[in-house]
Steps between C-alpha positions, in 0.01 A plus 500: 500500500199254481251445805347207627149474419398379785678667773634791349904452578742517233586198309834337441600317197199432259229450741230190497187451315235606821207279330226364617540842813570729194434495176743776378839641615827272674508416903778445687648188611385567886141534305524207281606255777244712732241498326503377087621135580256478803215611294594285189486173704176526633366629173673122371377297828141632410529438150616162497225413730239656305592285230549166741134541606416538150690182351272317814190577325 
């Protein structure tokens, strides 16, 4: 069996892309809701404002 890449625990079913925490390997849902999804909104919130400030110049 696979392990999250993140935590460690055995995955179930095909596991989720960890990216931008990891760069290799398959999290678990728990991780991906956790952590992933978190982490992949602020990295969008900051880049849409980076270009919004840029557009104002």
């Amino acid at each position: 069996m696979r392990k999250c890449c993140i935590c460690g625990k055995q995955l179930t079913g095909m596991g989720n892309n960890p990216f931008p925490v990891k760069t290799s390997g398959r999290c678990c849902d728990n991780c991906n809701i956790k952590s992933v999804i978190p982490e992949r909104i602020k990295q969008m919130v900051k880049d849409v404002s980076e270009n919004k400030e840029k557009e104002e110049l």
